[in-house]
N, C-alpha and C positions, 0 to 999 in steps of 0.2 A: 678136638676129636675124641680126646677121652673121656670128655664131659656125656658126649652121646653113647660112646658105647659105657659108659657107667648109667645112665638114665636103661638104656634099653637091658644091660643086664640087669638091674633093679628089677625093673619091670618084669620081665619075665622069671623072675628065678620063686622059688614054692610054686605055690596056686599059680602062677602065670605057666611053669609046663603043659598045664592040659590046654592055653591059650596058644602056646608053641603046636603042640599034639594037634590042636583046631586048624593054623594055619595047613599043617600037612595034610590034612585032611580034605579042606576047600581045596589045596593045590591040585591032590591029583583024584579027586572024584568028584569033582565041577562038570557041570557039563554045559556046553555052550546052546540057548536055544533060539529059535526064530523071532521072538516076540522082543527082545531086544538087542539094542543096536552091537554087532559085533565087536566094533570097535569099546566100549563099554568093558563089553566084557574081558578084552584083553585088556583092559587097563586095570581091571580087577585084580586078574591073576598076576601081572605084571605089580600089580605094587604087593600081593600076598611073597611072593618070590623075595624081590625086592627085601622085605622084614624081615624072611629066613635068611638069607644072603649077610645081611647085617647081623644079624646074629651069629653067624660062624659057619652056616649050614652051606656048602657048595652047591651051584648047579651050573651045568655046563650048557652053552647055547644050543648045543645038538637036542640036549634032553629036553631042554624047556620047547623045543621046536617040535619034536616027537609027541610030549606032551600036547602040544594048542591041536596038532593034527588028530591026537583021536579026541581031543575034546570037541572038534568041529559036527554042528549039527549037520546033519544031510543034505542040507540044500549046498553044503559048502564041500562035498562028495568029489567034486574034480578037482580041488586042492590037495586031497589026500594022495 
């Protein structure tokens, strides 16, 4: 186990923060569109999360859930 989280802290540390900075960024101003398959795209965000999670960064179920709801395109309107 410490093998990976020494690989991912390598990775990320200098020039890899603004790769850190990138994932927060796709997390929370994504936005979900019709043109492809929903399920895609949660598996997107789900593995962006996933990296920050690994790396030290918290998110609690409630937020990640708050989160997908206003990322839902409009046709997905009575989920919200």
């Amino acid at each position: 186990m410490s093998e990976v989280w020494n690989y991912l802290e390598n990775f990320y540390q200098g020039k890899g923060q603004y790769k850190v900075a990138q994932l927060f960024v796709d997390v929370f101003k994504e936005h979900f569109i019709n043109t492809i398959l929903i399920e895609e795209q949660l598996t997107d965000i789900s593995k962006k999360v996933h990296k920050l999670k690994n790396l030290g960064y918290e998110f609690k179920d409630t937020m990640i859930t708050m989160l997908i709801m206003v990322l839902l395109p409009d046709s997905y309107a009575l989920l919200r």
